[in-house]
The first five atom37 places (N, CA, C, CB, O) and aatype in JSON, in Angstrom:
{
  "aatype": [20, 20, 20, 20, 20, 20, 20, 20, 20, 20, 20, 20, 20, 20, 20, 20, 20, 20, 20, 20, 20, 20, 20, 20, 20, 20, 20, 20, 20, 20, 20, 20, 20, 20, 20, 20, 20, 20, 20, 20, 20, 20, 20, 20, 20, 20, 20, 20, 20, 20, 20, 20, 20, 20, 20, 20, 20, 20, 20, 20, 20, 20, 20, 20, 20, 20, 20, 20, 20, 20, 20, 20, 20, 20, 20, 20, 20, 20, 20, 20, 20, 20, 20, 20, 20, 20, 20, 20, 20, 20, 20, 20, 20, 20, 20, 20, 20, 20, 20, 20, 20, 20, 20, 20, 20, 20, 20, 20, 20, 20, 20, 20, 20, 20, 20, 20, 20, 20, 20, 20, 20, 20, 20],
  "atom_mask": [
    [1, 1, 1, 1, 1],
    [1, 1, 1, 1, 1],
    [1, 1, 1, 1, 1],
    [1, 1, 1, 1, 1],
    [1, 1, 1, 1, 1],
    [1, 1, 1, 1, 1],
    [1, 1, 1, 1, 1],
    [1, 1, 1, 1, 1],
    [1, 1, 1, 1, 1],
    [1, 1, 1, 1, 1],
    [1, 1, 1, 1, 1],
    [1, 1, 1, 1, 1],
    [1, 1, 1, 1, 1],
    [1, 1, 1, 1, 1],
    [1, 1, 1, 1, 1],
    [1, 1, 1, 1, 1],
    [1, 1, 1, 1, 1],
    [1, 1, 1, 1, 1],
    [1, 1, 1, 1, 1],
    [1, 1, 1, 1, 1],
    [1, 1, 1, 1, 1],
    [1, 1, 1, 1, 1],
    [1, 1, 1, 1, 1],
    [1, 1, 1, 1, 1],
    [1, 1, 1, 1, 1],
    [1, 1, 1, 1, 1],
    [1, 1, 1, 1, 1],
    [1, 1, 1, 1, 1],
    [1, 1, 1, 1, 1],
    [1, 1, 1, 1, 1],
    [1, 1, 1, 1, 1],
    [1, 1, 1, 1, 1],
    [1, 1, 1, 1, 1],
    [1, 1, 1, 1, 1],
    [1, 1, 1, 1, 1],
    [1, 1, 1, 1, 1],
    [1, 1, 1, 1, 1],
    [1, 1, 1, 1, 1],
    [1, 1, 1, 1, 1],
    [1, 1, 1, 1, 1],
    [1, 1, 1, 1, 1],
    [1, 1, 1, 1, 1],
    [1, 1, 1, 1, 1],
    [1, 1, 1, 1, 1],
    [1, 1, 1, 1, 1],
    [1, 1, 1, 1, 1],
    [1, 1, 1, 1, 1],
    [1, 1, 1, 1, 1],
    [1, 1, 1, 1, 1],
    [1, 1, 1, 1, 1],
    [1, 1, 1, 1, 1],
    [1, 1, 1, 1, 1],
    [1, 1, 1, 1, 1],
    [1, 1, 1, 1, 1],
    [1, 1, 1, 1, 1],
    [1, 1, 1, 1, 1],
    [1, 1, 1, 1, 1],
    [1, 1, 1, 1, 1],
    [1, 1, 1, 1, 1],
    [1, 1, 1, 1, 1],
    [1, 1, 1, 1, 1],
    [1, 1, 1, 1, 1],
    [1, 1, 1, 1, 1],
    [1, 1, 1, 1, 1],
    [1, 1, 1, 1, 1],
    [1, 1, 1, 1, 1],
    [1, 1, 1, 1, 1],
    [1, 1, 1, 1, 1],
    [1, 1, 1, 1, 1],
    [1, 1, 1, 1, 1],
    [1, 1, 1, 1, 1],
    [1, 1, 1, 1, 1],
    [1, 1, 1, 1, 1],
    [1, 1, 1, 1, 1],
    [1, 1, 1, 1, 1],
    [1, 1, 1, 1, 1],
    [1, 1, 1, 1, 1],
    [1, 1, 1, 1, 1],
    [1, 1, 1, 1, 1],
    [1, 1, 1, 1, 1],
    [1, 1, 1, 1, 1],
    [1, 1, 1, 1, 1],
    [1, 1, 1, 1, 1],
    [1, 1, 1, 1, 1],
    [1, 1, 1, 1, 1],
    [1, 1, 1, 1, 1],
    [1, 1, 1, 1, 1],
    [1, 1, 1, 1, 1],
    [1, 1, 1, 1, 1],
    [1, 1, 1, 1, 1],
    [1, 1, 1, 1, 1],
    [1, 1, 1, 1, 1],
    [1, 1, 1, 1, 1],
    [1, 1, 1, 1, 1],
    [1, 1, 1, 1, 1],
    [1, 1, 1, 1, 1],
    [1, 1, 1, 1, 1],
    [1, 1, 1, 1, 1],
    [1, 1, 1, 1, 1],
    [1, 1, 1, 1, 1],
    [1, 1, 1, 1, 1],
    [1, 1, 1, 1, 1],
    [1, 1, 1, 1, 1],
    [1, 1, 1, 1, 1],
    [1, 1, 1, 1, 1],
    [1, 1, 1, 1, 1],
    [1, 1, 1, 1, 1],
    [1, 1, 1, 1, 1],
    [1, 1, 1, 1, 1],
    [1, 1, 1, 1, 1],
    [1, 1, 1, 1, 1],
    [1, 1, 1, 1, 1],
    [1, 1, 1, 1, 1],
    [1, 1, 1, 1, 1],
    [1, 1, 1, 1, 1],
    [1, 1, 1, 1, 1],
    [1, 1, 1, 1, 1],
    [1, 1, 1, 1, 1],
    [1, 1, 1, 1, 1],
    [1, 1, 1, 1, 1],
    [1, 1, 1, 1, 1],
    [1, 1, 1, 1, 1],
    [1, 1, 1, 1, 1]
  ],
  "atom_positions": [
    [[90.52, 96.98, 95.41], [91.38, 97.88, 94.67], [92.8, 97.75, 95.23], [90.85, 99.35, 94.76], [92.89, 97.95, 96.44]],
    [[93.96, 97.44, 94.54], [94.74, 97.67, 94.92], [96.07, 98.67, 95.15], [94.65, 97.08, 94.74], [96.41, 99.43, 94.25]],
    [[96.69, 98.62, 96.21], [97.31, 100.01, 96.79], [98.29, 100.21, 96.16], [97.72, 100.13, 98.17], [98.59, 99.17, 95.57]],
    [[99.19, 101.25, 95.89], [100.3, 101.93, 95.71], [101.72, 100.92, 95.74], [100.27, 103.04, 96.81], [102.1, 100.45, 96.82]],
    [[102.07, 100.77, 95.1], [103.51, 99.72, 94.92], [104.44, 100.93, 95.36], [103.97, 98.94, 92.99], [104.51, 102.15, 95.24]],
    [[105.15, 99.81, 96.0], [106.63, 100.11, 97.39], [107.59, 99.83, 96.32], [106.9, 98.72, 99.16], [107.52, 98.9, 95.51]],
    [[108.69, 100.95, 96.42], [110.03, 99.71, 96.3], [110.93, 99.53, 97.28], [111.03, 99.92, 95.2], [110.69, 99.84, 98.44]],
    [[111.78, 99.13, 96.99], [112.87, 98.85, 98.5], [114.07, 98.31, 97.25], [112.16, 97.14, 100.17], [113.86, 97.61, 96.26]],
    [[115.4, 98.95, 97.76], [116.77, 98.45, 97.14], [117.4, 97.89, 98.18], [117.7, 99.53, 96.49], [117.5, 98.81, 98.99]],
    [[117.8, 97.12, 98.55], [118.42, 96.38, 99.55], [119.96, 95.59, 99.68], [117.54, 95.53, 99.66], [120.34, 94.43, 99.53]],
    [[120.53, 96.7, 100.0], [122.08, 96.0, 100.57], [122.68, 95.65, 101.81], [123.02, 96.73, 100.29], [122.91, 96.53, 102.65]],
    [[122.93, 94.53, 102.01], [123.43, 93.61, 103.26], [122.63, 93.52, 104.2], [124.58, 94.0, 103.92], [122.92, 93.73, 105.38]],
    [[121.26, 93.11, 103.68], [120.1, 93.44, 104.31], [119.48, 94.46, 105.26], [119.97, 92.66, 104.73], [118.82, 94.14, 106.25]],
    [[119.77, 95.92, 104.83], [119.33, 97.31, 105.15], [118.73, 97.28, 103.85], [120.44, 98.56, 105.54], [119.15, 96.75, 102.82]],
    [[117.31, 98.18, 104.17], [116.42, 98.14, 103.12], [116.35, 99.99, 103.18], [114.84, 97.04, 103.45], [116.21, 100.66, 104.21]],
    [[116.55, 100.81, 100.94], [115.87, 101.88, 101.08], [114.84, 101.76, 100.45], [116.42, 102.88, 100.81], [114.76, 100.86, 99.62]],
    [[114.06, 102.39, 100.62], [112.68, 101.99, 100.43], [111.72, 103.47, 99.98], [112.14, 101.23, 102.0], [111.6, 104.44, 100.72]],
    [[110.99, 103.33, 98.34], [109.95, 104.66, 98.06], [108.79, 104.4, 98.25], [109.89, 105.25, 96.76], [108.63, 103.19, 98.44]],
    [[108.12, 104.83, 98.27], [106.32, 104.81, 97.96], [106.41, 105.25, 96.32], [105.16, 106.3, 99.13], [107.12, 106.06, 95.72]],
    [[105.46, 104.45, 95.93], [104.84, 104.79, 94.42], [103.49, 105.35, 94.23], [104.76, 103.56, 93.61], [102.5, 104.73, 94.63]],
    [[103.37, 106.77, 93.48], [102.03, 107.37, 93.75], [100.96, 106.06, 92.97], [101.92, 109.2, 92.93], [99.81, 105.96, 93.38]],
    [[101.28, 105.45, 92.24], [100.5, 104.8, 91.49], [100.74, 103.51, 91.95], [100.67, 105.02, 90.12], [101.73, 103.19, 92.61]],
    [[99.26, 102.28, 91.4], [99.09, 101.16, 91.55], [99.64, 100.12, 90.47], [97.9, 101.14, 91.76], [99.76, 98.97, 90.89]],
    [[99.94, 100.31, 89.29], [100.66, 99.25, 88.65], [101.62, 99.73, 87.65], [99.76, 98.32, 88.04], [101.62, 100.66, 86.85]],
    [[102.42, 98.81, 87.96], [104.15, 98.58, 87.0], [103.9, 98.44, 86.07], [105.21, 97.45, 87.13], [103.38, 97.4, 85.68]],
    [[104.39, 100.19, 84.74], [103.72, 99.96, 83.5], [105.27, 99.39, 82.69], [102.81, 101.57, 82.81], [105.38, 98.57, 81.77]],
    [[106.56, 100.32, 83.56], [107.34, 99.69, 82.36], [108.93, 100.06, 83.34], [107.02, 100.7, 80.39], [109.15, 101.1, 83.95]],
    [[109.55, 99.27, 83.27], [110.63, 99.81, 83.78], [112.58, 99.06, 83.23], [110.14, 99.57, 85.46], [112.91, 97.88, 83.29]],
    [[113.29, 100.04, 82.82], [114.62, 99.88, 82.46], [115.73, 100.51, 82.81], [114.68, 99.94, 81.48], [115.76, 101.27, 83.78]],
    [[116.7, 100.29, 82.09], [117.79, 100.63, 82.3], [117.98, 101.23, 81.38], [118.57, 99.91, 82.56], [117.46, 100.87, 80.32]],
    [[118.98, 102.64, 81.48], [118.61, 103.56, 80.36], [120.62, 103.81, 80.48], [117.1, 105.23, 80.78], [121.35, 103.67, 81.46]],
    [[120.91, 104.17, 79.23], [122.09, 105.29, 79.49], [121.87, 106.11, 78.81], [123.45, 105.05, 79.31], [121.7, 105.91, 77.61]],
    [[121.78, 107.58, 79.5], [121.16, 108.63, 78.81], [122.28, 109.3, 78.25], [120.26, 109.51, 79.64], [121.78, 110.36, 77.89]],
    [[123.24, 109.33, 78.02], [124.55, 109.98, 77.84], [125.78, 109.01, 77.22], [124.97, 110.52, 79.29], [126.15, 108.21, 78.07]],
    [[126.54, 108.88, 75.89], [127.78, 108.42, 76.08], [128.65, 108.99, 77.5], [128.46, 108.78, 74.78], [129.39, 108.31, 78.22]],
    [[128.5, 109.63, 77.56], [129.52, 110.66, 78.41], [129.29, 110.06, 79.87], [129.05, 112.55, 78.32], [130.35, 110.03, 80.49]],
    [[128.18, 109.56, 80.59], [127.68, 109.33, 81.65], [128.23, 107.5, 81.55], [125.96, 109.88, 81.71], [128.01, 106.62, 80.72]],
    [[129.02, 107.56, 82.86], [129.25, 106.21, 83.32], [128.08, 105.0, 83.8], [130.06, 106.48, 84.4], [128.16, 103.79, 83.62]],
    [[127.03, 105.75, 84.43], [126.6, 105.05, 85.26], [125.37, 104.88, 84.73], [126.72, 105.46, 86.48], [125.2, 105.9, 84.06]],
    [[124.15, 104.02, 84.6], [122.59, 103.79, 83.74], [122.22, 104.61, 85.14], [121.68, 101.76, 83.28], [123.01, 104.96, 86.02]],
    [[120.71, 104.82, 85.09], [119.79, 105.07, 85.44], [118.68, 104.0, 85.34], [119.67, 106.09, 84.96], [118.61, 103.33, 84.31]],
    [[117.67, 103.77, 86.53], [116.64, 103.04, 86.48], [115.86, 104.07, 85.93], [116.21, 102.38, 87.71], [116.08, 105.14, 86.5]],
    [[114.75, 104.18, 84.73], [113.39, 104.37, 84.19], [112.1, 103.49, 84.93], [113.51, 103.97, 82.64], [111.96, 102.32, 84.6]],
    [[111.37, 103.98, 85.73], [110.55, 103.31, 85.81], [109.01, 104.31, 85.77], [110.94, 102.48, 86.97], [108.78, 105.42, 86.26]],
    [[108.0, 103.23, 84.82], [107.04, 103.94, 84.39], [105.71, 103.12, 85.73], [106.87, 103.71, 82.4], [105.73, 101.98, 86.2]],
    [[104.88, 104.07, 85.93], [103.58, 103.73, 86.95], [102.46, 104.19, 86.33], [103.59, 104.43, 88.43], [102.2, 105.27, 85.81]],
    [[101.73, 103.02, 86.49], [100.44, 103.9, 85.72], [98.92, 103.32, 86.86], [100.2, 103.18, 83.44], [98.8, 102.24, 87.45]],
    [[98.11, 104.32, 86.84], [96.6, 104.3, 87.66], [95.85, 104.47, 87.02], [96.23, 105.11, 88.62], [95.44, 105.59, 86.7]],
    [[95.21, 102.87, 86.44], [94.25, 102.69, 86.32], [92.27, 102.56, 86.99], [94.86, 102.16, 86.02], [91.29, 102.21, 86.33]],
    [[92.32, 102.92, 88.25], [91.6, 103.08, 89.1], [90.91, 104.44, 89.66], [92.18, 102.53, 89.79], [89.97, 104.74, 90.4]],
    [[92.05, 105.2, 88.78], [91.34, 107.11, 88.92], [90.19, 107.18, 88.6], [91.92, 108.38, 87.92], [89.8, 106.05, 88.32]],
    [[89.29, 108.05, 88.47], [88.2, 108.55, 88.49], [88.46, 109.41, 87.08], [87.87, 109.25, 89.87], [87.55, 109.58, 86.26]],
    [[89.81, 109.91, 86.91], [89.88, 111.01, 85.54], [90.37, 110.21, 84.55], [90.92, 112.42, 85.63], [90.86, 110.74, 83.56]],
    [[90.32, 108.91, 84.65], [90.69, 107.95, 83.53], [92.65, 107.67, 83.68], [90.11, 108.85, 81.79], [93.32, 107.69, 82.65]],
    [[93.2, 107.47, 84.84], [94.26, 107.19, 84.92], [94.96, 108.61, 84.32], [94.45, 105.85, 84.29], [94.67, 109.57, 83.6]],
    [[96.38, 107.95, 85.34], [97.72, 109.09, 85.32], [98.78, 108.25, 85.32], [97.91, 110.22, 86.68], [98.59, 107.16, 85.86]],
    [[99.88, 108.48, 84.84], [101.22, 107.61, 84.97], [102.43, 108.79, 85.3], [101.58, 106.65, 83.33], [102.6, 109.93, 84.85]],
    [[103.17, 108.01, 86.28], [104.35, 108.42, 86.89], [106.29, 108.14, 86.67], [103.91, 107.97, 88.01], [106.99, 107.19, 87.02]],
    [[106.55, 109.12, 86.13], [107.67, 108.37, 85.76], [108.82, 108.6, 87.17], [108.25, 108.98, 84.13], [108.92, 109.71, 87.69]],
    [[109.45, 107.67, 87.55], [110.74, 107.69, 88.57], [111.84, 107.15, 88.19], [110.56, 107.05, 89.78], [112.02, 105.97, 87.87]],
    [[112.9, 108.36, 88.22], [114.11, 107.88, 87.89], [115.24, 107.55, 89.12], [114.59, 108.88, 86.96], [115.27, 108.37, 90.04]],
    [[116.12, 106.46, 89.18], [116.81, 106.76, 90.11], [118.05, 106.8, 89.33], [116.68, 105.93, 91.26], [118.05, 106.36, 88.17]],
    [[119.29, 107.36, 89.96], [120.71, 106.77, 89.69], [121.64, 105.83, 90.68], [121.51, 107.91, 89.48], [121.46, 105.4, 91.82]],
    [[122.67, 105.71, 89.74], [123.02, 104.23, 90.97], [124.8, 105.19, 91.21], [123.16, 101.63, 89.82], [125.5, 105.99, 90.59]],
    [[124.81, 104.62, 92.2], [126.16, 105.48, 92.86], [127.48, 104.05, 92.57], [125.8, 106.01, 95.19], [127.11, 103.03, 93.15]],
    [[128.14, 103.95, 92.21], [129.48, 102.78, 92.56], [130.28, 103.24, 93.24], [130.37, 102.22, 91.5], [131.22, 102.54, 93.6]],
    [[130.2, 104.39, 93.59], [131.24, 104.42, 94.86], [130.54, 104.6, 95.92], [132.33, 105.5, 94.9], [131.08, 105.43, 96.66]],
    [[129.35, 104.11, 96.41], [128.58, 104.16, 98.12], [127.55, 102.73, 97.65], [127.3, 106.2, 98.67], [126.88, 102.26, 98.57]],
    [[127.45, 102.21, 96.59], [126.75, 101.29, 95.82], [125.32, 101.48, 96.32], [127.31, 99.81, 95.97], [124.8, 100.48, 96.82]],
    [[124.67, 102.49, 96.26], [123.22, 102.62, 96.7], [122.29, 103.57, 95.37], [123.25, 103.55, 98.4], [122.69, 104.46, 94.61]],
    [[121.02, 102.95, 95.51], [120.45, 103.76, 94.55], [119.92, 105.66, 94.98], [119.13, 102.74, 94.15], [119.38, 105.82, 96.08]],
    [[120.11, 106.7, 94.24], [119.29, 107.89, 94.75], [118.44, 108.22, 93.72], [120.09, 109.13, 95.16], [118.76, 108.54, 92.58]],
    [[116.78, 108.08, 94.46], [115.51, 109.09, 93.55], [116.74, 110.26, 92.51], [114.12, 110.45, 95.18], [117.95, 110.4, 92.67]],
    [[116.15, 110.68, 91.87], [116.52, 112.38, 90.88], [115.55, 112.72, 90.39], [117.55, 112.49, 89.55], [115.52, 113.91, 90.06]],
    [[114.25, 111.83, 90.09], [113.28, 112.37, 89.38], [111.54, 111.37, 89.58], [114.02, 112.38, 87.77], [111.2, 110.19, 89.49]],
    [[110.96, 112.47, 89.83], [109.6, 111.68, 90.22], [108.45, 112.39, 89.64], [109.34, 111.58, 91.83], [108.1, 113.35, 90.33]],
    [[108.05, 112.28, 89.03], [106.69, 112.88, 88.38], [105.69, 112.94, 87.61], [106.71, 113.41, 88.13], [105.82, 113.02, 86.39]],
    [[104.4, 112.91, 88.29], [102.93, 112.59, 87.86], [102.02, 113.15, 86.65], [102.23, 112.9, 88.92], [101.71, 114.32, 86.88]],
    [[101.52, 112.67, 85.49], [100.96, 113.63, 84.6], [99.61, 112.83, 84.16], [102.05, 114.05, 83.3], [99.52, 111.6, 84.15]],
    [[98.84, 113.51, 83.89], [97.22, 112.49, 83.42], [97.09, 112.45, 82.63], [95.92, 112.63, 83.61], [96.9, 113.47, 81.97]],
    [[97.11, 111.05, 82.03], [96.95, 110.65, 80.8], [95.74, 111.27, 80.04], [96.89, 109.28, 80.85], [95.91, 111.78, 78.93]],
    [[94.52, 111.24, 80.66], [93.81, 111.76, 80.29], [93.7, 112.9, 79.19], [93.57, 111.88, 81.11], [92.88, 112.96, 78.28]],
    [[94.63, 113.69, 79.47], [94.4, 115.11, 78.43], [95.96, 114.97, 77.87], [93.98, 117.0, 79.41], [96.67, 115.96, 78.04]],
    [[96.44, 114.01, 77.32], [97.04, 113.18, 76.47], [99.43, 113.91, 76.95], [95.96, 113.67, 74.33], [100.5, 114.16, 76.38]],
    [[98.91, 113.86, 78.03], [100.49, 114.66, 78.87], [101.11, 113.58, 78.18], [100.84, 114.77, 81.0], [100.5, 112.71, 77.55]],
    [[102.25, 113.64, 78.29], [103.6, 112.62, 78.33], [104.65, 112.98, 78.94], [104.16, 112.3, 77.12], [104.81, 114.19, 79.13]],
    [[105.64, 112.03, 79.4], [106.96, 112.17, 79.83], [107.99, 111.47, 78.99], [107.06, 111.71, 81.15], [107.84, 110.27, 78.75]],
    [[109.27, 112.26, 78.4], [109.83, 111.35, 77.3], [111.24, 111.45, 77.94], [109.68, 111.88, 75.54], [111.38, 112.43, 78.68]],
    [[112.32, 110.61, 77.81], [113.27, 110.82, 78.32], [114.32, 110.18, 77.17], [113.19, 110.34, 79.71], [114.45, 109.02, 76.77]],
    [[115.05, 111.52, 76.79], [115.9, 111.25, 75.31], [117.33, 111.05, 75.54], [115.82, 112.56, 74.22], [118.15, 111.72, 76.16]],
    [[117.47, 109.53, 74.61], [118.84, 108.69, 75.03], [119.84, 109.14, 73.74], [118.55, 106.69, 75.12], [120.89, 108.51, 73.61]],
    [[119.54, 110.12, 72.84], [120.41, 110.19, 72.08], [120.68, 111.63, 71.29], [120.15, 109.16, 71.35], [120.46, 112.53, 72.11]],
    [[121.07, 112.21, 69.98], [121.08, 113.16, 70.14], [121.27, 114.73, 70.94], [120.67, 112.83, 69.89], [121.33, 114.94, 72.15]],
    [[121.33, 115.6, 69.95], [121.54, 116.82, 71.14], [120.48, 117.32, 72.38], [121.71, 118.12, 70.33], [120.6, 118.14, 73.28]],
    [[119.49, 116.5, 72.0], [118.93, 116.61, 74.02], [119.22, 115.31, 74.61], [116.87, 116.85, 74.44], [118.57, 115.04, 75.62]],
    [[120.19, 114.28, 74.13], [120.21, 113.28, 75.33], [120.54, 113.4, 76.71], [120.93, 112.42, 75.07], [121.51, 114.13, 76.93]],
    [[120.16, 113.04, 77.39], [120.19, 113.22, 78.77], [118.67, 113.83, 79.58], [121.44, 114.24, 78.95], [118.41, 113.81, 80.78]],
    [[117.9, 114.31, 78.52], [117.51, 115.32, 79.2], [115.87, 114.46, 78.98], [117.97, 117.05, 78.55], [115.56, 113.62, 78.13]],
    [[114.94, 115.14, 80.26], [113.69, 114.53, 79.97], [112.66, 115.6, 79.69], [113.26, 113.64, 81.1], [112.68, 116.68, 80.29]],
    [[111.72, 115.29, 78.75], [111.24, 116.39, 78.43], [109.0, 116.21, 78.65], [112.06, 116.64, 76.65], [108.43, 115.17, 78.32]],
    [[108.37, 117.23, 79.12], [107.7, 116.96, 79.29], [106.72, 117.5, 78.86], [107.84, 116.78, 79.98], [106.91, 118.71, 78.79]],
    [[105.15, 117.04, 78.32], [103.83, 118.04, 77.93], [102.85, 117.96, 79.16], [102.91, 117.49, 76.41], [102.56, 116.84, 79.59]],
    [[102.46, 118.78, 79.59], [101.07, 119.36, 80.25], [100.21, 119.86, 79.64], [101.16, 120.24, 81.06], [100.59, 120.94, 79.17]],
    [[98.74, 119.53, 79.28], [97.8, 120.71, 79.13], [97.82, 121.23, 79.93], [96.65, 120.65, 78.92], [98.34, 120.85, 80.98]],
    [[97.23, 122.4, 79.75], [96.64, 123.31, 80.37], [95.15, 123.08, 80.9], [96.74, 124.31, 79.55], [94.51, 122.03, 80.79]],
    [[94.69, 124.34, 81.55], [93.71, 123.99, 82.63], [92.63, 123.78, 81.84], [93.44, 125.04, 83.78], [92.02, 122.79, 82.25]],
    [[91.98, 124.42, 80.6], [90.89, 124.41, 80.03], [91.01, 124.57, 78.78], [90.14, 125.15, 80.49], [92.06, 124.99, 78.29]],
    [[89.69, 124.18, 77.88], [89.79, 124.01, 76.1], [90.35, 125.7, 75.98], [87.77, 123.58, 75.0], [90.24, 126.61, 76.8]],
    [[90.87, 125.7, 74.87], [91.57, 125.16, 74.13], [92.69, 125.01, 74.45], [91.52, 125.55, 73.24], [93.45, 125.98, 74.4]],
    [[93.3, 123.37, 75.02], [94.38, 122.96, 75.94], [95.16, 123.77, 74.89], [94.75, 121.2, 76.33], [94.88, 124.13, 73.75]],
    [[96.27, 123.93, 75.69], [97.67, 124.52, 74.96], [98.28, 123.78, 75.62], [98.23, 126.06, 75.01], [97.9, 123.64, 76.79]],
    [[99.47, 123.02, 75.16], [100.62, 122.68, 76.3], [101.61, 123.05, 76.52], [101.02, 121.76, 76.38], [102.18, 123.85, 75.78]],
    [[102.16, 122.55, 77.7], [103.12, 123.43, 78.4], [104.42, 122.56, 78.18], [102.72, 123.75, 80.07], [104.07, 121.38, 78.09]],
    [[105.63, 122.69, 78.07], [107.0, 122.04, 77.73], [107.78, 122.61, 78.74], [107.64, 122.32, 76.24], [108.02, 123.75, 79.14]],
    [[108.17, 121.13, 79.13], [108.83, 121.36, 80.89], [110.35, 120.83, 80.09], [107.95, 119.91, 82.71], [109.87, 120.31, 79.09]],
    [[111.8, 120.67, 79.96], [112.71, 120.42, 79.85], [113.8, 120.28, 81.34], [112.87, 121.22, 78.88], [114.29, 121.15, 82.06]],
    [[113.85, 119.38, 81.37], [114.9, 118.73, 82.33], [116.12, 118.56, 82.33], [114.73, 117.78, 82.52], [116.16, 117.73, 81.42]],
    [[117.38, 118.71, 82.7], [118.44, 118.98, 82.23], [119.21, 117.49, 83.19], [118.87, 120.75, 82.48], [119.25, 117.58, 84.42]],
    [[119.67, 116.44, 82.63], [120.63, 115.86, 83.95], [121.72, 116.26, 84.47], [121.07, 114.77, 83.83], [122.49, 116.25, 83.51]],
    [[121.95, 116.41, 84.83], [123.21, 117.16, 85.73], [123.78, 116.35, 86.56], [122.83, 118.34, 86.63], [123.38, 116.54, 87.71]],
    [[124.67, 115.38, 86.44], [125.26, 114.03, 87.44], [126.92, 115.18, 88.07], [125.86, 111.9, 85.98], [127.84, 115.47, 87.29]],
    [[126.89, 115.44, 89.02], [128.0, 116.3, 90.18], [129.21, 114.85, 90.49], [126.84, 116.94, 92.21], [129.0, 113.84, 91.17]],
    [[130.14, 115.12, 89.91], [131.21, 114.24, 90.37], [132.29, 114.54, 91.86], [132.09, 114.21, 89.08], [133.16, 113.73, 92.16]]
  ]
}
């Protein structure tokens, strides 16, 4: 079975480096979530196929800084596919920027829950 994928961003050979809750690279880009926003964001999707509850996928966002040129996490988080969650992250329109999310709930008759994320980039 294999383990949890690392990343590492690496400038002038100093390495930063995450742990990934999950075992394989389902999808990952470059996003600009905003006209208004200068800078993309990495999207990257994880998915675990090896669970026991029929897999979960993880979405991690980072942003990229040009004035310290290093990447920073902003967003990390796990949902199980299983009881049909998603994570959506909207590039246009009046929620662009923002990522939006479903949870069931704990037991039938799932209801879900709507998580809204706001980006907020501090100049």
């Amino acid at each position: 079975m294999p383990g949890n994928l690392h990343f590492c961003f690496v400038k002038d050979g100093a390495q930063s480096c995450f742990d990934g809750p999950f075992n394989e690279l389902g999808s990952s880009q470059i996003e600009y979530l905003m006209p208004t926003f200068r800078e993309p964001v990495l999207v990257v999707e994880l998915l675990d196929h090896f669970s026991v509850t029929g897999g979960g996928r993880s979405t991690l966002i980072w942003t990229y800084d040009a004035k310290t040129d290093q990447f920073e996490q902003i967003f990390d988080h796990a949902i199980n596919r299983n009881l049909n969650s998603e994570i959506r992250i909207i590039t246009n329109g009046p929620l662009a920027g923002d990522i939006v999310m479903n949870t069931a709930g704990g037991r039938p008759a799932y209801r879900y829950h709507i998580t809204v994320y706001r980006l907020v980039l501090l100049c």
